[in-house]
DRENBALUM-237115 format. One record per residue: x negated, y negated, z of N, C-alpha, C in turn; residue in three letters. Coordinates in pm, 1 decimal, padded with zeros to 6 digits. Atoms other than C-alpha are relative to their C-alpha. Example, Ala and Ser with C-alpha at 12.3 -4.5 7.8 and 13.67 -1.06 7.14 Angstrom:
% residues 2
<nuke><n_xx>-00089.0</n_xx><n_yy>00119.0</n_yy><n_zz>00000.0</n_zz><ca_xx>-01230.0</ca_xx><ca_yy>00450.0</ca_yy><ca_zz>00780.0</ca_zz><c_xx>-00090.0</c_xx><c_yy>-00120.0</c_yy><c_zz>00000.0</c_zz><type>ALA</type></nuke>
<nuke><n_xx>00082.0</n_xx><n_yy>00119.0</n_yy><n_zz>-00006.0</n_zz><ca_xx>-01367.0</ca_xx><ca_yy>00106.0</ca_yy><ca_zz>00714.0</ca_zz><c_xx>00077.0</c_xx><c_yy>-00109.0</c_yy><c_zz>00073.0</c_zz><type>SER</type></nuke>
//
This chain:
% residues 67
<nuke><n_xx>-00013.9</n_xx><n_yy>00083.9</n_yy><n_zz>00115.7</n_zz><ca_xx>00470.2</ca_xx><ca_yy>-00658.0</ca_yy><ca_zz>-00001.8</ca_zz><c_xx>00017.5</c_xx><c_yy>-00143.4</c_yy><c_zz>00047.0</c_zz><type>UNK</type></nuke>
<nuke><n_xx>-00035.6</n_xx><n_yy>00159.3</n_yy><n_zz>-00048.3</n_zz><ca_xx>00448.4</ca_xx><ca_yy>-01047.6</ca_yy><ca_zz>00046.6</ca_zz><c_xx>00015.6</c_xx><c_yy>-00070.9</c_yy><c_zz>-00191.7</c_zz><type>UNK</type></nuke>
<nuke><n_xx>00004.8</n_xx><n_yy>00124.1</n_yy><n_zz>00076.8</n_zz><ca_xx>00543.8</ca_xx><ca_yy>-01326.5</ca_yy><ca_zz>-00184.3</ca_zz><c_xx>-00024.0</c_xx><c_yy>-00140.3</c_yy><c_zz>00063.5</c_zz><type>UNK</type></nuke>
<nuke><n_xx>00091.3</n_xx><n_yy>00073.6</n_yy><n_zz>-00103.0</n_zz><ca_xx>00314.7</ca_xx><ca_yy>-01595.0</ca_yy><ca_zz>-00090.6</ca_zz><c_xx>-00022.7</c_xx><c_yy>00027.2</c_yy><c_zz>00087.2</c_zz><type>UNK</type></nuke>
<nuke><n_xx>00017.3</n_xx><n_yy>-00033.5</n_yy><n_zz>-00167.2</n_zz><ca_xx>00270.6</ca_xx><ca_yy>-01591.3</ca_yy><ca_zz>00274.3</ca_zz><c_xx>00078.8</c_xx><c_yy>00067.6</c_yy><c_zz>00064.9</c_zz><type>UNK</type></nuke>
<nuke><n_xx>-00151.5</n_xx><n_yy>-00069.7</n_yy><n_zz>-00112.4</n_zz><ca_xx>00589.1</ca_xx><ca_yy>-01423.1</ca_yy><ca_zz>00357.6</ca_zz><c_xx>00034.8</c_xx><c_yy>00149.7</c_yy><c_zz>-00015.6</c_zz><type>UNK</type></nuke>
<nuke><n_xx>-00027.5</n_xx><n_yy>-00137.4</n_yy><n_zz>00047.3</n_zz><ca_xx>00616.1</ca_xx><ca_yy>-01046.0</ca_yy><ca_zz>00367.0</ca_zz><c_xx>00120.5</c_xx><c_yy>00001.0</c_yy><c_zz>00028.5</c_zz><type>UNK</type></nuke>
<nuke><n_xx>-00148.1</n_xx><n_yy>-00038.2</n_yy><n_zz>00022.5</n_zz><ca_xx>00927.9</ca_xx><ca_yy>-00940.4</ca_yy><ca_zz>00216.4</ca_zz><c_xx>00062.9</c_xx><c_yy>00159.5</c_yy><c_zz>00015.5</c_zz><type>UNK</type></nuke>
<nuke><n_xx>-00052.5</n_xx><n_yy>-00199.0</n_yy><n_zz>-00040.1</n_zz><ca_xx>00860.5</ca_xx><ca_yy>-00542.8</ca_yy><ca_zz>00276.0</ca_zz><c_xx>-00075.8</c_xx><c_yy>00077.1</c_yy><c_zz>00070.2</c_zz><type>UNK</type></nuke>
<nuke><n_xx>00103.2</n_xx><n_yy>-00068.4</n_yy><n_zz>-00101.4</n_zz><ca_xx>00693.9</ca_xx><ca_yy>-00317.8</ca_yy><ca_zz>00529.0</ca_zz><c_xx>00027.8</c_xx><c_yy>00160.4</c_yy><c_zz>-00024.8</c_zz><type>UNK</type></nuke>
<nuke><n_xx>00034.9</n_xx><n_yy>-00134.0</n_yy><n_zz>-00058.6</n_zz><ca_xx>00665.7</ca_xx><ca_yy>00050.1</ca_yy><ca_zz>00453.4</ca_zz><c_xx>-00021.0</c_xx><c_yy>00083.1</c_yy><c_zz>00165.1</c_zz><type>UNK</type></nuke>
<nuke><n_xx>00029.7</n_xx><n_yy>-00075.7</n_yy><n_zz>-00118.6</n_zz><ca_xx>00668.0</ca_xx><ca_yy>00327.3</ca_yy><ca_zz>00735.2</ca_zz><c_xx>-00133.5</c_xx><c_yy>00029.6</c_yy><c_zz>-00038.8</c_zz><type>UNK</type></nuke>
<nuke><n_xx>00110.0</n_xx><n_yy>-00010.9</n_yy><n_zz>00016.2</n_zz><ca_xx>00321.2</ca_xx><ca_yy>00406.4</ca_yy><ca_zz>00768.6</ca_zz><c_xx>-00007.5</c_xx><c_yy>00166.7</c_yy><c_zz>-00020.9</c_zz><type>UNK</type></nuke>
<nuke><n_xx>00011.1</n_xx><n_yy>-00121.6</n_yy><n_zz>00052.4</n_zz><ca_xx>00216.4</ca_xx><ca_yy>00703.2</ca_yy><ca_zz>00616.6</ca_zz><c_xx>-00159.2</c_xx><c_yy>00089.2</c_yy><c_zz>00063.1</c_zz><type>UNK</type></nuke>
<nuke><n_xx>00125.2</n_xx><n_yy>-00083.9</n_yy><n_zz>-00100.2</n_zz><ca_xx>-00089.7</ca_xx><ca_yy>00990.9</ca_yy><ca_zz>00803.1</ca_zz><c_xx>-00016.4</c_xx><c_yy>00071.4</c_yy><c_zz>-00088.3</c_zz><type>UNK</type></nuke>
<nuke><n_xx>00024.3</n_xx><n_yy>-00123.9</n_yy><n_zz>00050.8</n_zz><ca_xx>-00277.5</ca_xx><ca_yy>01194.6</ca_yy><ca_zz>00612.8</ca_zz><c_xx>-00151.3</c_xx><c_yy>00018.2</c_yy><c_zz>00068.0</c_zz><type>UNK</type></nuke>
<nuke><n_xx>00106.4</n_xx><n_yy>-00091.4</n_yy><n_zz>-00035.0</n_zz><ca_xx>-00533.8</ca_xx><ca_yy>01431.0</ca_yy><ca_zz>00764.2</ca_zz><c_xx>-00082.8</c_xx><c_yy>00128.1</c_yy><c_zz>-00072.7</c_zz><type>UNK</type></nuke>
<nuke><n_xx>00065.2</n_xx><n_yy>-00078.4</n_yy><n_zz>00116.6</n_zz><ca_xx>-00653.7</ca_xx><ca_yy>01592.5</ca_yy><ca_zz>00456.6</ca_zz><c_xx>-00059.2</c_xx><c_yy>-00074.1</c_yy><c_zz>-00115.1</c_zz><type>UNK</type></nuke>
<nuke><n_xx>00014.0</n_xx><n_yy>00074.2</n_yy><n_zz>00111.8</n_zz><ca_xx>-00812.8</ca_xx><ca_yy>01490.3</ca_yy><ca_zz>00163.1</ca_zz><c_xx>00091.9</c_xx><c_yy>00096.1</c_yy><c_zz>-00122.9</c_zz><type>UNK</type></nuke>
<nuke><n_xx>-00048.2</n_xx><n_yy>-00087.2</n_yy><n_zz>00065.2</n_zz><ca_xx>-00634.1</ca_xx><ca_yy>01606.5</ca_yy><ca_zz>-00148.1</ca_zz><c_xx>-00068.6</c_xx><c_yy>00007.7</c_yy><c_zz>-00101.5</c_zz><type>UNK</type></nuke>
<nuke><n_xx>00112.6</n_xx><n_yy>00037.5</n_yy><n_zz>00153.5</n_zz><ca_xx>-00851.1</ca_xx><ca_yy>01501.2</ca_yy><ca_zz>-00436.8</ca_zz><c_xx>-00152.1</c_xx><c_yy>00016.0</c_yy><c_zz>00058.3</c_zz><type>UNK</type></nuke>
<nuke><n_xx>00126.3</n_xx><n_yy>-00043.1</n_yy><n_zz>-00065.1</n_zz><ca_xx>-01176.2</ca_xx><ca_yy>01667.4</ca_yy><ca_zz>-00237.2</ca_zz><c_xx>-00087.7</c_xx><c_yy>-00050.0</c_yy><c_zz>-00074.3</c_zz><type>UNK</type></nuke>
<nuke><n_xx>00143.6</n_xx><n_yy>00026.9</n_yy><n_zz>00115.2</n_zz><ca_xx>-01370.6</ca_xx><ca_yy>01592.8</ca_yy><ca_zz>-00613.6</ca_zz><c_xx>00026.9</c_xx><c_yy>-00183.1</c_yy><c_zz>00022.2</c_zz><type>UNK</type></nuke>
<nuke><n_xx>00022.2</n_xx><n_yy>00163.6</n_yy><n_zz>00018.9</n_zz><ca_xx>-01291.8</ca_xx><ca_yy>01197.6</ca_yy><ca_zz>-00585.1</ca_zz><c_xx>-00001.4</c_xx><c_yy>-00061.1</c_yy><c_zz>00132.0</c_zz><type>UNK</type></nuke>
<nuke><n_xx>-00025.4</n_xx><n_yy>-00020.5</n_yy><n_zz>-00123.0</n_zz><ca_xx>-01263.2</ca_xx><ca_yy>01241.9</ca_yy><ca_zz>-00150.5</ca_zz><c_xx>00051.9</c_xx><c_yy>-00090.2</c_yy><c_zz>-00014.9</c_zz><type>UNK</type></nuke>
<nuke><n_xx>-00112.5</n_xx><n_yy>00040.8</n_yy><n_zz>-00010.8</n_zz><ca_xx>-00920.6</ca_xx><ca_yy>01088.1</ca_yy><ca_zz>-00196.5</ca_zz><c_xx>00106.1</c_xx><c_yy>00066.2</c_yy><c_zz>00051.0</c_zz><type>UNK</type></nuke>
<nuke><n_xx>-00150.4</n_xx><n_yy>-00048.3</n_yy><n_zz>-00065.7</n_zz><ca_xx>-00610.6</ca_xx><ca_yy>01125.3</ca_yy><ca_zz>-00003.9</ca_zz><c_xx>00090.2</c_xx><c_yy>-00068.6</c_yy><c_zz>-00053.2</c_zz><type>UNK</type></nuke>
<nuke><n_xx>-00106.8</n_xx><n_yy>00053.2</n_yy><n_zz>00094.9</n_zz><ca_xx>-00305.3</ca_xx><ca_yy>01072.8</ca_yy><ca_zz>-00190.7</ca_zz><c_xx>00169.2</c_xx><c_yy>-00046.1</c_yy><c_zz>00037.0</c_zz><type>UNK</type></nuke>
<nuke><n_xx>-00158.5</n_xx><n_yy>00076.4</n_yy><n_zz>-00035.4</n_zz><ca_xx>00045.5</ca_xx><ca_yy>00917.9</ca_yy><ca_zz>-00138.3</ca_zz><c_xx>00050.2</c_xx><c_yy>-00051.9</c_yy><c_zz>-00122.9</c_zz><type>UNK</type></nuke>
<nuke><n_xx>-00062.7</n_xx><n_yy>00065.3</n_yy><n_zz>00101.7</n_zz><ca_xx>00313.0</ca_xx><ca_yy>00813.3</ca_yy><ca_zz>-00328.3</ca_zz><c_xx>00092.4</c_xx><c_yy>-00136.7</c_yy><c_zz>00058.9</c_zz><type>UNK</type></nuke>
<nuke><n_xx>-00074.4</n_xx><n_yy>00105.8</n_yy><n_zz>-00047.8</n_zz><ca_xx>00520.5</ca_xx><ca_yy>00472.5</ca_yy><ca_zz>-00248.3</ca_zz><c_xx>00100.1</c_xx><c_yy>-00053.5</c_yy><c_zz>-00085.6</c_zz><type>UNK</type></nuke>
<nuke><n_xx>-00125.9</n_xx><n_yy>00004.6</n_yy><n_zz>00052.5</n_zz><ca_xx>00865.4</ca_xx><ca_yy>00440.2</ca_yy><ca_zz>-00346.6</ca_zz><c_xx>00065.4</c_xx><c_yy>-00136.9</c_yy><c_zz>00068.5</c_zz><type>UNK</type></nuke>
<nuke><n_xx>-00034.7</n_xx><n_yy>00132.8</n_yy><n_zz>-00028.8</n_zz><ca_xx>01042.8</ca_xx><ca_yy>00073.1</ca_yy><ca_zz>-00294.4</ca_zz><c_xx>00144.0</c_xx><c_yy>-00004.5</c_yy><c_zz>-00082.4</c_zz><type>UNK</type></nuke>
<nuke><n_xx>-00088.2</n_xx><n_yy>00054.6</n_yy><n_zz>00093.9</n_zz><ca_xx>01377.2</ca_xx><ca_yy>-00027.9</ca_yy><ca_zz>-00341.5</ca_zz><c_xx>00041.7</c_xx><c_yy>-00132.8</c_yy><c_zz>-00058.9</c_zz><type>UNK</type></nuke>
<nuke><n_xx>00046.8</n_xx><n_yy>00108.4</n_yy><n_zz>00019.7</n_zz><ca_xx>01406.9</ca_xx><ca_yy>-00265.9</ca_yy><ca_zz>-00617.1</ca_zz><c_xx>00075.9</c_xx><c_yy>-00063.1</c_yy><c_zz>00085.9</c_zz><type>UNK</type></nuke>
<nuke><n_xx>-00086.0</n_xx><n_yy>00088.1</n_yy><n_zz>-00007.1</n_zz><ca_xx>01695.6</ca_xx><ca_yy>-00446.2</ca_yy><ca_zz>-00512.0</ca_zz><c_xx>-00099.5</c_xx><c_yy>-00096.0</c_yy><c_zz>00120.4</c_zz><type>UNK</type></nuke>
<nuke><n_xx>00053.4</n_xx><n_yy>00114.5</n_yy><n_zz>-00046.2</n_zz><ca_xx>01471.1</ca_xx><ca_yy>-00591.8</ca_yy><ca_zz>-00267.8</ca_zz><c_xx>-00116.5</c_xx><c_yy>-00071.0</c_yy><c_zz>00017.3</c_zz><type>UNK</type></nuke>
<nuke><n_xx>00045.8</n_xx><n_yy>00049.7</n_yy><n_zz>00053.9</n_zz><ca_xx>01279.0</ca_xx><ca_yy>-00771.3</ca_yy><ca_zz>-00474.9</ca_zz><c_xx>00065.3</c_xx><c_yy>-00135.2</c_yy><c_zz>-00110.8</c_zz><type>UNK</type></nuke>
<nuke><n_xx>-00054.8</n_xx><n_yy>00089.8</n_yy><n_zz>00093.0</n_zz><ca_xx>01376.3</ca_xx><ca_yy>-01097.4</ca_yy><ca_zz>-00647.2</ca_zz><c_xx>-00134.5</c_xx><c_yy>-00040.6</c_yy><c_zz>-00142.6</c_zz><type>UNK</type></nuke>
<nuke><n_xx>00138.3</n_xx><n_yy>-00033.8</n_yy><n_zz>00133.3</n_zz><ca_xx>01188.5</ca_xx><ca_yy>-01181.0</ca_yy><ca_zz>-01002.4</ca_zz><c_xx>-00120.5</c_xx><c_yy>-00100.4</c_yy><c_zz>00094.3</c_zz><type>UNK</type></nuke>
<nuke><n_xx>00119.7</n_xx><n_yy>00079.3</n_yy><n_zz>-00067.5</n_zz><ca_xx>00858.1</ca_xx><ca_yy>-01348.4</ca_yy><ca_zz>-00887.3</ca_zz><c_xx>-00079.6</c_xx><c_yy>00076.7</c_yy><c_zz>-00059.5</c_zz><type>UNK</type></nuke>
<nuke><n_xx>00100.7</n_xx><n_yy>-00109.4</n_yy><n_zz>00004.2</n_zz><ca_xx>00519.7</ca_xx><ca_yy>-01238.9</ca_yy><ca_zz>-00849.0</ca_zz><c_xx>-00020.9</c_xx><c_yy>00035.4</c_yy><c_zz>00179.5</c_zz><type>UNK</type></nuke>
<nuke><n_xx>00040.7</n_xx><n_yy>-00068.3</n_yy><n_zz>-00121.1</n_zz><ca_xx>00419.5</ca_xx><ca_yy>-01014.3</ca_yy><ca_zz>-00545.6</ca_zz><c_xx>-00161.0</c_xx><c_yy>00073.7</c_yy><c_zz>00065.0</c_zz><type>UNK</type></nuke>
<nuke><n_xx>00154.3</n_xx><n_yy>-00021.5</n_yy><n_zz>-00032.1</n_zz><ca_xx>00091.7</ca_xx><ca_yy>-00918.3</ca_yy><ca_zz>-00335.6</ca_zz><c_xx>00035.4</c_xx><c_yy>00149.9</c_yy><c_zz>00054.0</c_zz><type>UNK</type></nuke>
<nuke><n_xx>-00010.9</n_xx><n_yy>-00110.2</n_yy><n_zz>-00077.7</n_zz><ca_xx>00098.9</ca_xx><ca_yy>-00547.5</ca_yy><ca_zz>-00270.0</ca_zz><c_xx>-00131.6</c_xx><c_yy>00074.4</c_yy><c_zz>00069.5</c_zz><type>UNK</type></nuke>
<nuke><n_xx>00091.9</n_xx><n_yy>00008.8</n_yy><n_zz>-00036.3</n_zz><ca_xx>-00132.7</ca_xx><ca_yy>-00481.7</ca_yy><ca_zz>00019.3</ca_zz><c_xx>-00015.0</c_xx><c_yy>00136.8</c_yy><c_zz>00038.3</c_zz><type>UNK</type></nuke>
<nuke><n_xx>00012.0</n_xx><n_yy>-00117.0</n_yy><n_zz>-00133.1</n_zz><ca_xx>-00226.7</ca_xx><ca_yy>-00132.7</ca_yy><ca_zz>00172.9</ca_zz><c_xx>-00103.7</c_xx><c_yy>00017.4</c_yy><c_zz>00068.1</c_zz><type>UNK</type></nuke>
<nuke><n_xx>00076.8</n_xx><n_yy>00022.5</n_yy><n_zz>-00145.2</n_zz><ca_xx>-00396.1</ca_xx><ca_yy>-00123.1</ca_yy><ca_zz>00481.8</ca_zz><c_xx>-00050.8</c_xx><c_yy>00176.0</c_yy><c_zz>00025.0</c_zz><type>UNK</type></nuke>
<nuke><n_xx>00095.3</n_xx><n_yy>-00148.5</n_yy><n_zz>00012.2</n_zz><ca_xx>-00670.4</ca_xx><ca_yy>00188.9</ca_yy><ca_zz>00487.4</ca_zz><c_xx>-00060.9</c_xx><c_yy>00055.8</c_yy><c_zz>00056.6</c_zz><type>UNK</type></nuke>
<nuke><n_xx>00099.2</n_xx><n_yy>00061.9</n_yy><n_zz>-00092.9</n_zz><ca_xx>-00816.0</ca_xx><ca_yy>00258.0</ca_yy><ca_zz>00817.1</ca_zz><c_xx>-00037.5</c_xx><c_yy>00186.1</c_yy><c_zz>00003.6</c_zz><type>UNK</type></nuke>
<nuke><n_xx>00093.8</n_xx><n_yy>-00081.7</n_yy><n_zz>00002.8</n_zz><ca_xx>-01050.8</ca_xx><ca_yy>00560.1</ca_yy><ca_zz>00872.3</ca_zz><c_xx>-00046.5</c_xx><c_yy>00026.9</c_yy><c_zz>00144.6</c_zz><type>UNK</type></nuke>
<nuke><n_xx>00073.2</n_xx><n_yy>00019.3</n_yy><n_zz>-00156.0</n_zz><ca_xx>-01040.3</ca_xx><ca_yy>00624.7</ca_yy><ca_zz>01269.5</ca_zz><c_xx>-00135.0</c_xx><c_yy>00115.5</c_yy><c_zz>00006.7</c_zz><type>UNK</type></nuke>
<nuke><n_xx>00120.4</n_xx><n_yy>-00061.3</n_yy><n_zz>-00039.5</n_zz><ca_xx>-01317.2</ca_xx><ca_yy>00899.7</ca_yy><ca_zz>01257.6</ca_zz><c_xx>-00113.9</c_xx><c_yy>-00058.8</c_yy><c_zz>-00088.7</c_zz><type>UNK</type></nuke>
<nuke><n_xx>00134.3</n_xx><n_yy>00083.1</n_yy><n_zz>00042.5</n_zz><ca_xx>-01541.3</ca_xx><ca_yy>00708.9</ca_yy><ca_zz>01030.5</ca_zz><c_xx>-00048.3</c_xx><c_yy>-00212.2</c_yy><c_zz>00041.3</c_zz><type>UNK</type></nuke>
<nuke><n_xx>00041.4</n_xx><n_yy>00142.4</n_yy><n_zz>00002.0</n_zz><ca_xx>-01461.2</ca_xx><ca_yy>00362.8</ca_yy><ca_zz>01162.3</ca_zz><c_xx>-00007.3</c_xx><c_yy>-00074.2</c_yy><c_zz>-00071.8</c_zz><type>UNK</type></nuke>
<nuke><n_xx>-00031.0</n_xx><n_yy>00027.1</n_yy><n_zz>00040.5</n_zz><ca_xx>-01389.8</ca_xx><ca_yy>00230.5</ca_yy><ca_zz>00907.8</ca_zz><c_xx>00162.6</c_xx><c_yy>-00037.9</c_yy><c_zz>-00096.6</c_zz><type>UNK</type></nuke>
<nuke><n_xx>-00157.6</n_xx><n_yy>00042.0</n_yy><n_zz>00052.2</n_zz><ca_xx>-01089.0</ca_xx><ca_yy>00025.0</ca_yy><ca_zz>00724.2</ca_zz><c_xx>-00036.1</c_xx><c_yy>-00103.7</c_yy><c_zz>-00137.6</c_zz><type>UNK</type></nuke>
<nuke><n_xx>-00006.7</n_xx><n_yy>00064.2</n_yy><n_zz>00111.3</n_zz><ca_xx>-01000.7</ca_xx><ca_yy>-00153.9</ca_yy><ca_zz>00380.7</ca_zz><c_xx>00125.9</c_xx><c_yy>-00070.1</c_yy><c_zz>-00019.0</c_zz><type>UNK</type></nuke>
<nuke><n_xx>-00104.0</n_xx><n_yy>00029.7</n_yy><n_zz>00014.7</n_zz><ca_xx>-00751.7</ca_xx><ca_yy>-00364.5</ca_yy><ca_zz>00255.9</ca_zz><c_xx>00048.0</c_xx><c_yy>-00027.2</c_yy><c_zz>-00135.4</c_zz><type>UNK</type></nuke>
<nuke><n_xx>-00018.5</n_xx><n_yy>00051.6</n_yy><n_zz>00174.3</n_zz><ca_xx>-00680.2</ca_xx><ca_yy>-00323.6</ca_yy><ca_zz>-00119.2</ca_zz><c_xx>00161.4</c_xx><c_yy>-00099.7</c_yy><c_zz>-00004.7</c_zz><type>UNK</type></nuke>
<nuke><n_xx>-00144.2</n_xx><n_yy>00100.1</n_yy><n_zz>00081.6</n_zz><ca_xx>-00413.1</ca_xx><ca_yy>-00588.6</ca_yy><ca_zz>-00315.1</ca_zz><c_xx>00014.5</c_xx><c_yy>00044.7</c_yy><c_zz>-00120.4</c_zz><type>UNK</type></nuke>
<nuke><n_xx>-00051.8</n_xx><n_yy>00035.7</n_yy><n_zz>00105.4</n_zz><ca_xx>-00253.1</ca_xx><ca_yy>-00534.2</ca_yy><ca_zz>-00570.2</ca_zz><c_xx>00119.6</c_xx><c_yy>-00102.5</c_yy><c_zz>-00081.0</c_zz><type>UNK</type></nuke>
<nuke><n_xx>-00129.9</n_xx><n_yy>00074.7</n_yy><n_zz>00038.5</n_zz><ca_xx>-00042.8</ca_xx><ca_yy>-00786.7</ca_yy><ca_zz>-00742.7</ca_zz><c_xx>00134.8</c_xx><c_yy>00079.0</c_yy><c_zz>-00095.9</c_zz><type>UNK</type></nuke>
<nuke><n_xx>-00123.1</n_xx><n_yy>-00066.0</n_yy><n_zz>00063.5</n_zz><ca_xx>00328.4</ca_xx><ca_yy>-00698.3</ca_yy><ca_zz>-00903.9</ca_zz><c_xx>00040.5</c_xx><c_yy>-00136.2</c_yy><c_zz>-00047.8</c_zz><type>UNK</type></nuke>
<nuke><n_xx>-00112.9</n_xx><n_yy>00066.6</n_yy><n_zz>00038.7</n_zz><ca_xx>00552.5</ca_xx><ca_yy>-00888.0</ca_yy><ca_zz>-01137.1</ca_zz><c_xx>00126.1</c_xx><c_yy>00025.9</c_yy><c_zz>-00022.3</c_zz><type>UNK</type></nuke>
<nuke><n_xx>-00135.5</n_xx><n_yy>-00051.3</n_yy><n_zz>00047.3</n_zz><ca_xx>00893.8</ca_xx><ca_yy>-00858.1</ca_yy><ca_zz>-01122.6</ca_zz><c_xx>00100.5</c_xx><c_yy>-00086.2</c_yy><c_zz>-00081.4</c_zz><type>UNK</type></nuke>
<nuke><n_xx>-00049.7</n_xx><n_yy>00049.2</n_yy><n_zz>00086.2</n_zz><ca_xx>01113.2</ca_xx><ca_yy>-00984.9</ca_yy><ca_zz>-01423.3</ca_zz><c_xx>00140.7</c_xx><c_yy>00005.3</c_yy><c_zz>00047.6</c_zz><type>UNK</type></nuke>
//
């Protein structure tokens, strides 16, 4: 999670070696954050997607607002 340039949170990185959603070949996770450390703003939530047997990687954003 960053606000502006500054990441304020780093997840343990999470492995999956399965797909679970075979019909949409998605692998699934859930990501749990505690608020408290979060102040109100807005936030960039990034996850980092890498694919070592296909060689490939992604980097979706999503933004957050917190009130």
């Amino acid at each position: 999670f960053y606000r502006g340039r500054i990441k304020v949170l780093e997840t343990p990185s999470v492995e999956r070696v399965a797909l679970d959603a075979p019909d949409r070949k998605a692998a699934l996770f859930r990501l749990e954050v505690p608020a408290e450390a979060f102040k109100p703003g807005f936030y960039t939530c990034q996850v980092n997607v890498i694919d070592a047997v296909a060689g490939k990687f992604a980097f979706p954003r999503l933004a957050m607002l917190v009130r």
